[in-house]
N, C-alpha and C positions, 0 to 999 in steps of 0.2 A: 504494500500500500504506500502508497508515493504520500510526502508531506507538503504541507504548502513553502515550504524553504527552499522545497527543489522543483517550485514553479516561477523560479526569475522577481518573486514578492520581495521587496525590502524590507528591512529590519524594522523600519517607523511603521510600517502597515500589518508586518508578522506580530510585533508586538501589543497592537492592539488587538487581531485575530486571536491568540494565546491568551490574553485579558478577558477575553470574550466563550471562552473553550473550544473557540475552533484549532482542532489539530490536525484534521485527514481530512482531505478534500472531497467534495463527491465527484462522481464520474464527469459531468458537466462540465465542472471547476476545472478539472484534470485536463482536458480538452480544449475549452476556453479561454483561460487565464494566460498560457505561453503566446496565444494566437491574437490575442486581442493585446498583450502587450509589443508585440510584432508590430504592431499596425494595420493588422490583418481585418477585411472585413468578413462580418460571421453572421452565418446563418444555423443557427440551432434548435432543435428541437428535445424540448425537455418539457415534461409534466410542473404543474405547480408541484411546489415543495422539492424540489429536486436542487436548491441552491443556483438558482440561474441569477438570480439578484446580485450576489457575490461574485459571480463568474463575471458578471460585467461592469461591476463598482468598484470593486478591486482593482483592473489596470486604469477605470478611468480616475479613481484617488490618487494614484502612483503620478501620473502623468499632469496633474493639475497644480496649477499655485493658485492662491487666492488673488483673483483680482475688479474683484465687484461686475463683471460681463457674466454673462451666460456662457459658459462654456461646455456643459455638456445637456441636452436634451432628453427627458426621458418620455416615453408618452406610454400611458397604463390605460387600458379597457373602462376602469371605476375608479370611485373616489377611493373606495377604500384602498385598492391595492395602491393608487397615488401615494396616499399616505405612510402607509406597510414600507418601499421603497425607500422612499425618502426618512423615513425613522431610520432604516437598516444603514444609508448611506451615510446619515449624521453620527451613528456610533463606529463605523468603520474608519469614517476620515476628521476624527476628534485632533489626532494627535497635527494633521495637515491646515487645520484652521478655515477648511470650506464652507459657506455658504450654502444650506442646501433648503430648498421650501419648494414643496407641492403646490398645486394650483388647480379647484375644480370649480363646478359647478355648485350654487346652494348656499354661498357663503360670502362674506364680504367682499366685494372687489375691488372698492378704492384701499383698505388697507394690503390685496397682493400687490396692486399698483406698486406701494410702499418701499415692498420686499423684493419685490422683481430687481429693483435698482440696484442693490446691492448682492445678487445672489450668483453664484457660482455654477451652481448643478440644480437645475429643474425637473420636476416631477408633474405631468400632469395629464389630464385626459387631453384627448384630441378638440372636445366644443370649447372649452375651457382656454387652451391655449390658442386657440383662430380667431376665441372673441380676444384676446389681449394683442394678437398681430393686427386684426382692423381695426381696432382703437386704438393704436401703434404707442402702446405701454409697455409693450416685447419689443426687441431686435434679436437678430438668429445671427446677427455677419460674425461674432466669434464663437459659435460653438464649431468647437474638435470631435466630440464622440455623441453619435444620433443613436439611443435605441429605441427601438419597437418591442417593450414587452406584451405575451400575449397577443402577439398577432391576428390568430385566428379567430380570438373574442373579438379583436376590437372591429375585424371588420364582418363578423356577424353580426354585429351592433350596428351598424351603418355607418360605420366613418370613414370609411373607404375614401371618400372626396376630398373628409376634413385634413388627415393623414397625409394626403399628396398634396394639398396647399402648403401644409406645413413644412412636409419636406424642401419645397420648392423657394422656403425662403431661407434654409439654410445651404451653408459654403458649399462651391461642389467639392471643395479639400477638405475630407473631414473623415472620419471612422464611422464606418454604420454596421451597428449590432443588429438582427431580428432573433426574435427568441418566438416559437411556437410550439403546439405542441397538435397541430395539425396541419396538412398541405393542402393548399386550393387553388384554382386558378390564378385568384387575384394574388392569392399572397407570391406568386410565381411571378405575376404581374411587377410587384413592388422591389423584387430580387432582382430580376431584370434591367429595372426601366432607372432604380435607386443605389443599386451598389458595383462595389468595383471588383471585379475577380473574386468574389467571395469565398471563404472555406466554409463546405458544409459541413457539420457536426451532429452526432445525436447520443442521446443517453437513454438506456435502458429506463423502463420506466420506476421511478423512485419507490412504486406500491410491488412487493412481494406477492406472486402468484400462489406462492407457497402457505403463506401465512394469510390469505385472504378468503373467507366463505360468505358466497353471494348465496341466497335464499329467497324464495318467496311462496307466499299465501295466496289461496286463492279461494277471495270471502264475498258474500253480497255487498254491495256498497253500504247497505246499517249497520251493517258490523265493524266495518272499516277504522271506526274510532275506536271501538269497544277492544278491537285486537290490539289498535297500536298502545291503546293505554295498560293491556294489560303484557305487554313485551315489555315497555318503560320499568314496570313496574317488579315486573323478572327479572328482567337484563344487568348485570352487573356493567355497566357504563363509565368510563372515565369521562370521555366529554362526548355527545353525539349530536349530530345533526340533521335534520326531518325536512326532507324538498319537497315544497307543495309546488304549484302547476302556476299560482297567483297572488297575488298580495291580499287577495278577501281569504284566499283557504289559508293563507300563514299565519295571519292574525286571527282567524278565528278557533286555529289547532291550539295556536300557543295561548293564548286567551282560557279555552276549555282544557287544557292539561293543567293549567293554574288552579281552575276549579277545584281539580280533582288530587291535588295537592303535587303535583309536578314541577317544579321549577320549570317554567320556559320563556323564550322570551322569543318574539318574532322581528326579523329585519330584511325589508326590501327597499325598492327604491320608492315608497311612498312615508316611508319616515324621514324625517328632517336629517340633515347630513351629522350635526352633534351628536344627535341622539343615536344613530345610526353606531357611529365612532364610540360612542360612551357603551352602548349592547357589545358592540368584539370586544373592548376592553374589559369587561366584566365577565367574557364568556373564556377569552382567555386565561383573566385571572380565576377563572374556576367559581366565580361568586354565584350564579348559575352553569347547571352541565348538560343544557339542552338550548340548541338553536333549530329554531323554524324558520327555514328561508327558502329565498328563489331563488333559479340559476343567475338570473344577474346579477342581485346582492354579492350571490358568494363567488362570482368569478374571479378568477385570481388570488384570492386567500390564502395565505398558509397559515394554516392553523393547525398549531402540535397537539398529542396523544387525542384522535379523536378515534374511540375505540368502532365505534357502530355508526355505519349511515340510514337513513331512514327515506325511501322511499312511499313517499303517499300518494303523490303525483308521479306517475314515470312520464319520463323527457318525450320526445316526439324521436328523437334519434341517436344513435350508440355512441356517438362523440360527444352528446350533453349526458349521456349515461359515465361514459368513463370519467367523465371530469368532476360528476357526484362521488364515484365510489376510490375516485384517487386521493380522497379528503382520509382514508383508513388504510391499514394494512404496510404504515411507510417506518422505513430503516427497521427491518427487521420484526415489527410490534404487529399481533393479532389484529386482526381487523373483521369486522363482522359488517354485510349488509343486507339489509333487510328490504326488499319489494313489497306492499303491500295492493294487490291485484284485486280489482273488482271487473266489472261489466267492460266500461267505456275506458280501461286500462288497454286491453287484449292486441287493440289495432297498434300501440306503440308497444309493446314489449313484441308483439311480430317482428316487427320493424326491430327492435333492438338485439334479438336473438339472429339478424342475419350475420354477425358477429362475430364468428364459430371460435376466437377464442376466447367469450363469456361463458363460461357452468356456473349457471343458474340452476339450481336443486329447488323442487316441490318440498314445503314442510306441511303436515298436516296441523290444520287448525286445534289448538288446546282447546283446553273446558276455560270457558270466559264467561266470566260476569258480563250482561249487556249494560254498556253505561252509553248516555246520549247527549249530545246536543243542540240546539235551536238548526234547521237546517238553513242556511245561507245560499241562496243566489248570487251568482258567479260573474257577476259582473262583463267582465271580460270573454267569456266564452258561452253565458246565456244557460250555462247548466248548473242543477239541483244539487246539491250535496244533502244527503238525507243524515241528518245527525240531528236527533231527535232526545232531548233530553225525559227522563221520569220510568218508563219501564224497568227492571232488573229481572234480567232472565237469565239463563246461562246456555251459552251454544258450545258446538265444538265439532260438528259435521259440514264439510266442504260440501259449497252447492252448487247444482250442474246450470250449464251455462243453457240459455235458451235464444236457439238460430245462432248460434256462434262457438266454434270448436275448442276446448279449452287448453290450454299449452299445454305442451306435454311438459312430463317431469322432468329431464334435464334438457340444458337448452349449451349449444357449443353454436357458436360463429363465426365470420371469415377474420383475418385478424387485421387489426389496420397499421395504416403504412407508421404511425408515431402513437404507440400508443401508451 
């Protein structure tokens, strides 16, 4: 296992990594760090939590002095990972004296104006930074080192347009990192059209195949609540985290596990950006050990020991499925996920088992207490969620599907090209 000593790191930046308990690089890092200190531009493909942040903050701290310009650009999918970033790159370049502040959407704008003038290394979404270029409170003419983390989010998001504006006001002499963790046209597009001779890279994916068991239920939709609160309630859990489909079913999971004396709290992009930031800090800090969120909220997050993912909503497709279940199962640590399958599930787990290297196992339904609540209208997609508070009954026999075929018990799929 190679150390970071003998990746070309200086002693002012080893020393704070060491400070920090970093001693063995991950795969990423191992790959990235010699090549991006090169001058090399890179294109890599790595899972969240796999240390891509490091792999590319590292030579760009080495390579910086402080001098009140913008000199290196980063652009992240969400606020939050903006933020994630930019914390990680203020503890790494403490000893270098840099400048470093995020910039999103949701929050003051004359006081980033403020910060922009004297900042170093930038962090921020792509709408965020276009509105600060056409209100020309940003300049781009000195940044040295451009990356794109999260590629594949950001332009599943739609920023495709905003991204190549941006690009296009900075130097063409400059270092361009992409870090993704999926390939698409466009992103082939932006490799193309944005960088120079690039070296492609890829890291194994940082969740353990070995150590990771995918599962699911296959229950009427009244039950739906009654199993997930009675797994909660089983489940020996360090921290877990429950994907609903929208912002009406995350608030009203996390809302009704409260009831029922669950610690949860729910975060999507209809919460205020504070509050949003003050729920991961607290989920981090373990002060609750359930989050109910959406694929957007949690795009990009690393978030450590999260033992169980919770599937209420399954995704539309195996790439928003792997980026759920990559949140467990990393460096080594057990990892448990849980599907929870009803009716108007069926047509996206199809979709997700063409996947062939997902095993997905059938578990048969336990004896459950029936517990309910109020059911909610779905705003967004116009459907019923039956969660009906006051009955207690107890089930625990899986029930057959009617005009539609039920998965079968194990599910394998094709494998993808970064996964």
């Amino acid at each position: 296992m190679e150390k970071f000593a003998q990746l070309g790191l200086s002693e002012e930046v080893l020393s704070v990594l060491k400070s920090k308990g970093f001693e063995e690089p991950t795969e990423i890092q191992v790959k990235a760090i010699p090549l991006a200190l090169a001058g090399k531009d890179i294109i890599g493909s790595s899972a969240t939590g796999s240390g891509k942040t490091l792999a590319f903050a590292s030579p760009i701290i080495e390579n910086l002095e402080p001098n009140g310009n913008v000199q290196a650009l980063i652009l992240t999918p969400t606020r939050e990972l903006a933020e994630q970033v930019s914390d990680s790159i203020k503890h790494f370049s403490k000893n270098k004296g840099l400048n470093v502040f995020a910039v999103y959407g949701g929050v003051d704008i004359q006081r980033q104006i403020r910060i922009i003038r004297n900042t170093d290394v930038l962090v921020g979404t792509p709408g965020r930074i276009l509105d600060h270029l056409q209100r020309r409170t940003l300049k781009l003419n000195n940044v040295k080192f451009l990356v794109l983390d999260e590629v594949d989010q950001m332009l599943d998001m739609g920023f495709h347009h905003d991204v190549e504006a941006i690009i296009k006001q900075c130097p063409i002499e400059r270092q361009t990192m992409l870090f993704s963790a999926t390939i698409s046209e466009e992103f082939d597009y932006l490799v193309q059209k944005y960088t120079r001779n690039p070296v492609e890279i890829s890291a194994k994916s940082f969740v353990e195949d070995s150590k990771l068991k995918q599962i699911f239920y296959d229950v009427s939709s009244n039950q739906k609540f009654s199993l997930l609160v009675h797994l909660l309630k089983k489940e020996t859990s360090e921290l877990a985290m429950i994907f609903c489909s929208t912002r009406r079913n995350a608030d009203t999971i996390a809302d009704s596990l409260y009831e029922f004396g669950i610690k949860a709290k729910a975060i999507h992009g209809g919460i205020v950006q504070n509050k949003r930031l003050s729920i991961l800090r607290e989920f981090h800090n373990k002060s609750f050990n359930i989050l109910v969120c959406t694929d957007v909220a949690a795009r990009g997050l690393d978030i450590k020991n999260v033992t169980h993912v919770y599937n209420y909503d399954l995704p539309a497709d195996s790439k928003d499925y792997i980026h759920r279940i990559g949140r467990t199962a990393r460096a080594g640590e057990d990892g448990k996920v849980v599907n929870i399958l009803s009716n108007r599930d069926y047509e996206n787990f199809r979709i997700i088992q063409g996947n062939k290297s997902l095993v997905i196992t059938q578990e048969e339904l336990p004896q459950m207490e029936q517990v309910k609540v109020n059911y909610t209208r779905d705003r967004e997609s116009g459907n019923r969620d039956f969660h009906e508070r006051g009955n207690r009954n107890f089930g625990g026999s899986s029930r057959r599907f009617s005009g539609r075929r039920a998965p079968s018990r194990n599910f394998r799929g094709r494998n993808n090209r970064f996964r």
